[in-house]
N, C-alpha and C positions, 0 to 999 in steps of 0.2 A: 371748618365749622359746619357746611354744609353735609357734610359726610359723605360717603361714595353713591355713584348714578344707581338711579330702580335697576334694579335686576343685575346691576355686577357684584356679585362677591366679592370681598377683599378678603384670606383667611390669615395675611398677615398683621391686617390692622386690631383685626379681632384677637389674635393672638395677643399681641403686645396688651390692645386694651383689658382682657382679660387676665391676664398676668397680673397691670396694674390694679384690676378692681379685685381680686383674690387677697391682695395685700393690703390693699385697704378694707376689706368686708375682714379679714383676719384682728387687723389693728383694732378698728373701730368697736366690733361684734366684743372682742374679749372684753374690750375694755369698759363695754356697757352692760356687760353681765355679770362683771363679775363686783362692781358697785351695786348693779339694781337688785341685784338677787342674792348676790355670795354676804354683801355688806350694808343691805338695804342703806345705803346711802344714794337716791335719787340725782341731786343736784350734781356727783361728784361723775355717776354715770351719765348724764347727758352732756358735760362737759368733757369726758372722755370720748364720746364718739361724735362730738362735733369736732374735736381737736383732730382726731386724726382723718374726719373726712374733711377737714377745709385744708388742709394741708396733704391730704395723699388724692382725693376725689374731687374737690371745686376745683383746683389748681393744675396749671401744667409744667412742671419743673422740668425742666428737659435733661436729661443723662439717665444712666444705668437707676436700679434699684441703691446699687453701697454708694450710688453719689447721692442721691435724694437720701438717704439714711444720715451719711457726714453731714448735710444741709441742716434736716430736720433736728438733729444735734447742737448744730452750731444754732438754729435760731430760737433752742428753747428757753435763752433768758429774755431774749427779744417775746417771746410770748408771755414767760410771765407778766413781764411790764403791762402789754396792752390788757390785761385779764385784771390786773392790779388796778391801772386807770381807769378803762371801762366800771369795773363796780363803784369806784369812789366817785367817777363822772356823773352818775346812772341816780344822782341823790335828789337831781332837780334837771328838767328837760332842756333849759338853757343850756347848760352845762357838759350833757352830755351831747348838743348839739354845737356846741364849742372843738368840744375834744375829736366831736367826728372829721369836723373840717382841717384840723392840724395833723391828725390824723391818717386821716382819708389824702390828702396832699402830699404826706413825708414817706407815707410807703408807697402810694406811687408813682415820685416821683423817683424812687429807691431802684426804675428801673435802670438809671444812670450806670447804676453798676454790673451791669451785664443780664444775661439772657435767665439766670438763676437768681436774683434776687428779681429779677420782672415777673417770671414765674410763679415765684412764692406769696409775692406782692395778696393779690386774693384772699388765697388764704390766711393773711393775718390779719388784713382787715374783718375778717369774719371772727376772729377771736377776739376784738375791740366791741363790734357790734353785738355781740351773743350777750355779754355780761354790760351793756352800757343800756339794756331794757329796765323796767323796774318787774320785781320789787327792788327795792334799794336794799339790799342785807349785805352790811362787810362783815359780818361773823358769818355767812358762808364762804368766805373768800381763801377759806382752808380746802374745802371739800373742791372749787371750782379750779382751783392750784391743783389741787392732786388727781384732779381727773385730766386736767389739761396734760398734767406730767406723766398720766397713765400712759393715756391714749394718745400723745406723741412716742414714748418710750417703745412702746407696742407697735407702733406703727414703722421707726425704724426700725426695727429688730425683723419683722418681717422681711420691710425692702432692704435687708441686707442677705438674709436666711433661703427667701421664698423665690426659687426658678431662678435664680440669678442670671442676666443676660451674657455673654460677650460682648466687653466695651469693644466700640471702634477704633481707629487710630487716631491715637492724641494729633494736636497741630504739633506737637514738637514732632512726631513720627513723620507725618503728613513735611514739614520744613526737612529735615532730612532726607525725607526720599527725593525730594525737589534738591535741594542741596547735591546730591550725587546724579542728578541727573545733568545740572549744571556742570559737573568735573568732570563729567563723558563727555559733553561736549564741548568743552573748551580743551579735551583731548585731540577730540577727532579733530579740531582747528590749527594744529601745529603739526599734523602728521598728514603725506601726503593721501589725498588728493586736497588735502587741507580745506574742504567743505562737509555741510552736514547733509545727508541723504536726506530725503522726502520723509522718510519714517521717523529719523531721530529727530525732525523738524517737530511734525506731530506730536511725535511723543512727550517730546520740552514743551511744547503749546499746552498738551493735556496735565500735563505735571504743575506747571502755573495754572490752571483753571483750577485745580484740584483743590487750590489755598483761598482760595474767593471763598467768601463769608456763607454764599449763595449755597453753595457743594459742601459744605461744611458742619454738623451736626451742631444744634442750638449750644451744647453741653463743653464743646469743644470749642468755642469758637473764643479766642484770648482779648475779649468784648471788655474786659474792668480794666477801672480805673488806676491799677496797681501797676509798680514797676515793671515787673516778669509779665505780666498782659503785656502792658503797651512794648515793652521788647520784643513779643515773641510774633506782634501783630507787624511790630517795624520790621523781624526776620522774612515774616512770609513775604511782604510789600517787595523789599529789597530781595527777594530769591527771584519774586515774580521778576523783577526788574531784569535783575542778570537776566534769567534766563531768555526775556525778550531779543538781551540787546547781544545776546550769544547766538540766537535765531536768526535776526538780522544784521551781522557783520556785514560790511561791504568785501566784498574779493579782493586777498591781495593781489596788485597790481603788476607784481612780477610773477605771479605764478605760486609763490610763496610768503609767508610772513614776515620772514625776515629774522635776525637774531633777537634784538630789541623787543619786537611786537612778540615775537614765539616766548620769550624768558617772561614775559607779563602774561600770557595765556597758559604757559607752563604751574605759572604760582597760582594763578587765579583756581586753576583743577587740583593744585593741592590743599589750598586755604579752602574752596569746596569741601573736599573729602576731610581736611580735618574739622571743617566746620559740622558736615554731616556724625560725624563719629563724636562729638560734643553734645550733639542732639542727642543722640541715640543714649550715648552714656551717662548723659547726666553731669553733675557735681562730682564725680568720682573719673569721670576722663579729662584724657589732656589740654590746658588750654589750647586757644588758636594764637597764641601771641606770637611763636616764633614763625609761625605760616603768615601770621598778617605782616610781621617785618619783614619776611622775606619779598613778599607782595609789595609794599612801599618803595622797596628797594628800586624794585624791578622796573615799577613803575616812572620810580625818580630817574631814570635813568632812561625810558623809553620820551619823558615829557624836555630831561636835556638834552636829548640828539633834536628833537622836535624843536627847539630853539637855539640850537647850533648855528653858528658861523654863515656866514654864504660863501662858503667854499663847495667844492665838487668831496662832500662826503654822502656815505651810504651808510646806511645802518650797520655795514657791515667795518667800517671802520672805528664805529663806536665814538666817542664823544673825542673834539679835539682839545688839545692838552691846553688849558690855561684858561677855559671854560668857554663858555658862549657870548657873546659882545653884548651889551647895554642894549635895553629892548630901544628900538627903533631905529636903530644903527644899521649902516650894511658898510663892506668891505673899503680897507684904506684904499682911496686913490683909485675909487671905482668911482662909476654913475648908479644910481641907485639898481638897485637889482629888479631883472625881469622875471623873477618867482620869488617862492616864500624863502624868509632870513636861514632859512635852515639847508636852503640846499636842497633836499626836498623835492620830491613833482606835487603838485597839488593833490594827484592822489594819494599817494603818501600817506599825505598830512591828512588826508581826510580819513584816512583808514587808522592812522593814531589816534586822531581824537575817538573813534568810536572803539578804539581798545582799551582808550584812559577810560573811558566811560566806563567800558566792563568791569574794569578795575574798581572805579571807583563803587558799582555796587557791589563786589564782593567784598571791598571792605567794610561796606557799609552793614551789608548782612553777615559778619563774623564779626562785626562790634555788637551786634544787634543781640546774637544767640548767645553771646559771652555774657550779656546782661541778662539775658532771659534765664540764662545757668545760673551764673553766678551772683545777682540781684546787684546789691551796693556794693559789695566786691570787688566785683570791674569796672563801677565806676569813675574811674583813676583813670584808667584808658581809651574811655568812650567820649569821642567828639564830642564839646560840649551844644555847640547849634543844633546840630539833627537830633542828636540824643539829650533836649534839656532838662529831662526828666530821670535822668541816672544822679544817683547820689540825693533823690529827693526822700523823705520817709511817707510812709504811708496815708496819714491824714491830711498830708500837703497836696498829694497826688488826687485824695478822693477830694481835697477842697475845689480843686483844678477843674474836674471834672462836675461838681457842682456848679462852680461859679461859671464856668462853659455855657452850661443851660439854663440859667438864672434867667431866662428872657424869653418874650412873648414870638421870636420866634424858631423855639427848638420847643420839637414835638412832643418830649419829654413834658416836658413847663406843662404844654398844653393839654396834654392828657394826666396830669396832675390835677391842673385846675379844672377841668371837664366834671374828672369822678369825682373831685373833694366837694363840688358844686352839688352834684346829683345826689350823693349820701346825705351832705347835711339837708336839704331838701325833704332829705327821703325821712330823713329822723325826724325832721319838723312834724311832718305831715304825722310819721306813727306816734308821736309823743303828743301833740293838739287833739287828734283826732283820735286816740287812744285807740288806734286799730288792734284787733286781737291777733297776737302772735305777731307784733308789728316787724321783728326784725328779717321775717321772710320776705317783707316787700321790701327792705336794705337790700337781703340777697340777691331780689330778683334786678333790683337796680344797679349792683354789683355785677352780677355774670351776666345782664344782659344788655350794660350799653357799650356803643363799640366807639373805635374812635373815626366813625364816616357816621351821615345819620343815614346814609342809603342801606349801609350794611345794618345798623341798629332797630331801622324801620323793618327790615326782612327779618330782624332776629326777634324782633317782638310780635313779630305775625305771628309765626312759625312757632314759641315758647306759647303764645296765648293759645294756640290751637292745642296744643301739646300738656298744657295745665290743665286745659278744660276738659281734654279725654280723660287723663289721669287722676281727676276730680270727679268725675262720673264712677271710675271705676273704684275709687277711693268710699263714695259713698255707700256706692252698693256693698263693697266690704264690709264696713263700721257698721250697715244697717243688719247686715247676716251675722253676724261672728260677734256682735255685741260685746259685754265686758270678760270675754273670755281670753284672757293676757297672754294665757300660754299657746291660745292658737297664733297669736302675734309675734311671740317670743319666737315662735317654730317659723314661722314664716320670715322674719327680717334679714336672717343673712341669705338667703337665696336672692330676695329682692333685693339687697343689697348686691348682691354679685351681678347679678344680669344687670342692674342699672347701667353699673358703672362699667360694664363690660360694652352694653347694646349700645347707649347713650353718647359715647365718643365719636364711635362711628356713625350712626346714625342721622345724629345730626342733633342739634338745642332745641326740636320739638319733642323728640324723644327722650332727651337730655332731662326737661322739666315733668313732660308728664311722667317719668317714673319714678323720679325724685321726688315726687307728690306722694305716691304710692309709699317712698321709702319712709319721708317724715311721719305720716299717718300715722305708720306699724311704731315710728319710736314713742309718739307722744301717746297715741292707743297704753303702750306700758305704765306711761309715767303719770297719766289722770286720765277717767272715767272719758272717753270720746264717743260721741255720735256724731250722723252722717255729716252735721252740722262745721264740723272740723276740715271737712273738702272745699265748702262754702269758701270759709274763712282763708283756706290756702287760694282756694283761686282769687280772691278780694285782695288780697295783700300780692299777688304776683300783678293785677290788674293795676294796681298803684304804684306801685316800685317801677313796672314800664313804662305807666304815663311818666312818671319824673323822668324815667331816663330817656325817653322820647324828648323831652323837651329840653332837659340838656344836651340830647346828641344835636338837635335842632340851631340852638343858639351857642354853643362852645364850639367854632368852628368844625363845621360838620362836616367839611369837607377833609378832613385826616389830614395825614401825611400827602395826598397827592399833590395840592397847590402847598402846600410848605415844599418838596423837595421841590417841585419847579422853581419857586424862589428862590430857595439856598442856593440852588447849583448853578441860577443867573447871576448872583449875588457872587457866589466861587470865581467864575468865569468875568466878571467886573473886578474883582481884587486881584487877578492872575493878571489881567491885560494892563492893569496899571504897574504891577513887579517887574511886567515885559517889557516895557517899553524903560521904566527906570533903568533895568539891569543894562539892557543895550544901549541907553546913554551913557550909564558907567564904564563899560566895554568898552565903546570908541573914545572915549574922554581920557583911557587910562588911570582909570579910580578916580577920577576928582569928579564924580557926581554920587560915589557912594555915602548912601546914608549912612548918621551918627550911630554909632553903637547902639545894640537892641531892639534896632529896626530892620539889618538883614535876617532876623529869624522869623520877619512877616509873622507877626501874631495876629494882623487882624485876618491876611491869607490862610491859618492856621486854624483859627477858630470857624473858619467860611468852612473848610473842608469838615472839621469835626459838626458844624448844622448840617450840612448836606448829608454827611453817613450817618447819621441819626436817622434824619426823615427817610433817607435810601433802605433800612434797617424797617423801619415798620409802614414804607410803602411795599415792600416784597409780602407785608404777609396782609396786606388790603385791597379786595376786591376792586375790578373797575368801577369806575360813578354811573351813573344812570347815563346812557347812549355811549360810553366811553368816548365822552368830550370832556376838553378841559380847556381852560382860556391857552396855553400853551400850543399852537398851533403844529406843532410838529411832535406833540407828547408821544405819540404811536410809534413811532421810529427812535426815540432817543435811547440810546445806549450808556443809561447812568451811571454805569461803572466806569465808562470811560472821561465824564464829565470830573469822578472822583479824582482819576489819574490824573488829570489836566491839573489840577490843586496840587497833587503829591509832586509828578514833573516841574511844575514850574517851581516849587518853593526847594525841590535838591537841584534843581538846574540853577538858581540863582545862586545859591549860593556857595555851590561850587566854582561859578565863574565869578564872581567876587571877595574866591581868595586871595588877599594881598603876597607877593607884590604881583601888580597884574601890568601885562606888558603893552607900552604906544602903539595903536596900530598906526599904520600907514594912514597918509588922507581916504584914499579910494575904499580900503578897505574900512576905516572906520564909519563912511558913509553907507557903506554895503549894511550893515551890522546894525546900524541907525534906523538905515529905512527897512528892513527884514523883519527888525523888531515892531515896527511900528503897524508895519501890515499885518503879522502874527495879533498884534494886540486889536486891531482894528477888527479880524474878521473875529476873536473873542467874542468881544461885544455884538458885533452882529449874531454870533448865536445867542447868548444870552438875552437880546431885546427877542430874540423869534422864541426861546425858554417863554421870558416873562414881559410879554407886549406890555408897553402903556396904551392908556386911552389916544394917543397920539401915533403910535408909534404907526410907521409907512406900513399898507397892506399891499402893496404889492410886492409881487415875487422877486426875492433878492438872492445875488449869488451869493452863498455863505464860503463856499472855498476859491479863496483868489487864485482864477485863473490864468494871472500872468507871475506864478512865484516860481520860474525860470531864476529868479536870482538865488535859488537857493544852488543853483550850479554854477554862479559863476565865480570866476579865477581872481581875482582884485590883484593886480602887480605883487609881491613883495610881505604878502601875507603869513603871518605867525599862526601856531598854531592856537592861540588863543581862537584867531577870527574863526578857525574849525570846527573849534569844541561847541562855540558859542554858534553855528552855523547848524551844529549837529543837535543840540538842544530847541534850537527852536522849529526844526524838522520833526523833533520827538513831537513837540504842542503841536502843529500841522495834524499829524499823525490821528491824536487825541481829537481835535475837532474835527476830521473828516469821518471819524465814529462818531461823534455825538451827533452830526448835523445828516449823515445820508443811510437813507433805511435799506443797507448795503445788504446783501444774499448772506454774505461769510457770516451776520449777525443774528439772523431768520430763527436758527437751531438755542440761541440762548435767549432772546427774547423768547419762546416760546414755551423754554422750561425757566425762565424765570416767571411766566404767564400761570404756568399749571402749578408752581411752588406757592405764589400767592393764591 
């Protein structure tokens, strides 16, 4: 917003912005000329070139030119409507101060649906606002149609014609090249020296970062509420995953993997590679089903040697004939056995669990891409818990995601009711007060409240200095050049070009005052203007600020910062409670699992979707005034990893909550009992130091329990259950000692998450 520091060039930002404002001065220009001049139709022209600058020049749609072209396409019955309302509104000032606030609320809260309808968002509301002024005329409502239809029409056909970009790599490409980075190394894992070097370690680390939302182009990033979104976002999640848990296997313990552990890591890099080759090709390559059954296979057979007998077996003798004993059993006419029921060393078993683990995200992520491919198609064979969203149709899913943020505390909600606040405000004020050209101070209250009021107070400094120049220089124009139209005519698309070229980059003072200079030259064409016209624009920008001043003021003005500290306290209290239940289920042997409906933690579910909301429009909001926040440790916290804690715990539970789940031993059920309970305890202690109470202790507490030594120890007689579930709650360990320590390894992404905001 600020635009780049005095004295640094950028000649890439100027590129692009110039690209973009070429294709709107091209849209707009034709489409005002060739009304005002070629068809003396005046009203049909000014709504042609506001149409295509509230949609190609107020707004930031993020992708290429031919995707803002399809958008601009797709949203022109959505513009008639507001064009159509707006005039029938516009008959009486109540009325049209009605329609603002339902209005003004429903598109933006429409960012729900990803970073392209948030984008757009602006610009429609300014096609509500333009015709919801008086005079009241529905017999122009022809001419204000066909310019809107012009000057959007014009507008894409440029941004599809004019310098066309090179798109980036889609996230399906982006899920694939991660996908085959995953099957190199779950290569190099079954062949000797059966480790990953330093470089392939890197490389998998930089392959997972690469799917973070953060690394990820607005345009690309699979943010909606639709099936193939949330699959391709569940692909990236679960590729990240594999590839973590591929990064950090433990060393096999003889030197090698073993047959069992090797035949699971063998399928895992070919369910990779055909999972990767499904991305790449689309709906026209092969599924992954016979790679995922091969995988299941593999697996079931790596988890029944793992619950084998307590006989002296090895992996290499594979499973004993007539199956494994009744979970809690050990050998006839023994004493209970002095290791795990499997025969087994401890390491072993702990080197399985975190191979089923691997396993289990690769299947997770080749159910995932089969759904992103194939949409409702596949879903017949997608897991109904982790995947509850396959086989749903469309309106269900966007209901889903509605009713998600229906609430006062998702930032959505919030910056819905902020603008609808500030518009209808703004209408009041220009409909009472019958301000001339009132709907510029909408404008100005539109582009220039933010959602912090620290940031909205600097953007109104900065726009009113920037009006006022551009008002000066406004005058003195209108006062030399008089009613001479054609020097106007001759002068607006160069002004039009440089605006929308200088203004992006430059920054929202420069943004306004030339945007002062552009409206001048249109309304100069369309009625007789003197200097008195600059006046008027700075008056109506000076009104529109104070509103938005005073609702960035009182609609929580503090943004997304203290909302994502809450959600992610709020995460981290729903996770510690799933902890602590799951590992009373664990040692109990299922009789403390909840009723059906319950293990898919939907209120865990919806904690994580508020936190990546507010996580999502805290990256692109300034620090607050001193970068303090009531959250004592906010400088150091590592929110993505907060996110992970939500994602791990709700696939750890309920993975270890597939029935049938096996007796542990006493010792060991107690092990598993109290590991959890620690796990969940020191949760909560991060979340109170997230979101202190007035209460809550100021002195310095340890957040990572220093005595979790038990995560290494042996419990007599131990299943691999107690493993799996030993190894999951090492993953949350893992998760909280990134959220709570302002660790070195973090330094380099906090710092380009710093400069991306």
């Amino acid at each position: 917003m600020s635009g780049p520091r005095v004295g640094r060039m950028v000649p890439a930002a100027y590129a692009d912005s110039g690209r973009r404002a070429l294709r709107v001065t091209l849209g707009a220009a034709a489409g005002f000329y060739l009304f005002r001049y070629g068809l003396d139709r005046p009203v049909a022209a000014t709504y042609a070139l506001f149409a295509a600058v509230a949609l190609g020049g107020l707004c930031r749609i993020p992708g290429t030119g031919r995707q803002h072209a399809a958008l601009v396409l797709r949203l022109l019955p959505v513009c008639w409507l507001l064009v159509v309302v707006g005039t029938f509104l516009s008959v009486r000032t109540w009325s049209a101060v009605a329609g603002m606030f339902v209005v003004g609320f429903a598109l933006t809260f429409s960012a729900v649906g990803g970073p392209r309808p948030a984008g757009a968002a602006p610009g429609l509301q300014l096609l509500y606002i333009l015709p919801s002024f008086p005079p009241y005329d529905p017999g122009s409502l022809g001419d204000r149609l066909a310019g809107t239809t012009t000057g959007l029409l014009l507008l894409a056909l440029a941004e599809a014609l004019i310098l066309p970009e090179r798109p980036p790599p889609t996230y399906r490409e982006r899920a694939a090249h991660a996908a085959r980075s995953a099957a190199h190394c779950a290569t190099l894992l079954v062949a000797p020296p059966y480790d990953l070097t330093g470089a392939d370690m890197r490389a998998a680390r930089e392959t997972g970062r690469g799917l973070r939302s953060l690394f990820v182009p607005e345009a690309e990033r699979p943010a909606g509420p639709g099936l193939r979104d949330r699959a391709l976002a569940h692909t990236g999640l679960a590729t990240r995953a594999l590839l973590s848990r591929l990064t950090t296997l433990p060393a096999a313990p003889d030197g090698g993997p073993g047959p069992a552990a090797a035949a699971v890591l063998r399928s895992v890099a070919r369910l990779a590679t055909a999972t990767a080759t499904r991305l790449t090709t689309g709906a026209d390559g092969p599924p992954t089903t016979a790679a995922r059954d091969d995988l299941s296979t593999a697996r079931a057979h790596l988890s029944a040697i793992s619950l084998g007998p307590p006989a002296d077996v090895t992996e290499a003798s594979g499973p004993v004939a007539g199956g494994p004993h009744a979970p809690g059993t050990h050998a006839p006419g023994g004493s209970p056995p002095d290791r795990p029921l499997s025969g087994l060393s401890p390491a072993a078993l702990r080197r399985h669990a975190a191979v089923l683990e691997v396993a289990d995200a690769a299947l997770a992520m080749a159910a995932a891409a089969e759904l992103a491919i194939a949409g409702r198609r596949a879903s017949a064979t997608a897991p109904p818990g982790r995947f509850w969203y396959s086989g749903k149709r469309a309106p269900v899913l966007w209901w889903h995601r509605a009713y998600g943020h229906a609430g006062r505390r998702s930032v959505f909600f919030q910056n819905a009711v902020r603008v609808a606040l500030a518009l209808t405000a703004a209408r009041l004020v220009a409909g009472v007060g019958t301000l001339p050209h009132g709907f510029w101070a909408m404008l100005a209250t539109l582009t220039l409240t933010r959602t912090t009021m620290d940031e909205t107070w600097r953007t109104i400094r900065l726009a009113v200095a920037g009006t006022l120049a551009g008002a000066l220089v406004t005058a003195g124009m209108l006062s030399a050049v008089g009613t001479h139209t054609e020097v106007y005519a001759a002068v607006l698309p160069l002004s039009m070009l440089f605006a929308f070229t200088v203004g992006p980059v430059k920054g929202v003072g420069w943004a306004q005052g030339l945007f002062t200079l552009v409206v001048a030259l249109v309304f100069a064409q369309l009625a007789p203007a003197t200097w008195r016209l600059a006046e008027e624009r700075l008056l109506d920008v000076l009104v529109g600020s104070a509103v938005g001043a005073v609702f960035g003021l009182l609609a929580w003005p503090r943004g997304a910062h203290d909302e994502l500290r809450r959600a992610s306290a709020e995460l981290l209290r729903r996770a510690a409670e799933i902890v602590v239940a799951t590992g009373a289920a664990v040692a109990e042997g299922g009789a403390a699992v909840a009723p059906p409906g319950v293990p898919g933690h939907r209120s865990l579910r919806n904690a994580v979707i508020l936190a990546e909301s507010a996580y999502t429009q805290f990256q692109s909001e300034p620090a607050p005034f001193g970068g303090r926040t009531r959250g004592r440790m906010l400088p150091a916290v590592d929110w993505q990893a907060t996110l992970m804690a939500g994602h791990h715990t709700l696939w750890g539970a309920d993975r270890l909550l597939e029935p049938p789940l096996t007796v542990l031993g006493p010792e060991a059920a107690e092990s598993v009992s109290g590991l959890g309970d620690r796990v969940a305890g020191r949760m909560l202690l991060v979340s109170a130091e997230l979101d202190p109470g007035s209460d809550t202790p100021t002195a310095p507490l340890t957040l990572l329990d220093p005595h979790l030594a038990g995560f290494a120890a042996e419990p007599p007689g131990a299943p691999r259950l107690y493993y799996a579930t030993e190894s999951w709650l090492a993953s949350l360990m893992t998760d909280l000692s990134r959220i709570a320590r302002d660790a070195p390894e973090h330094d380099d992404e906090n710092r380009t998450a710093s400069s991306a905001r």
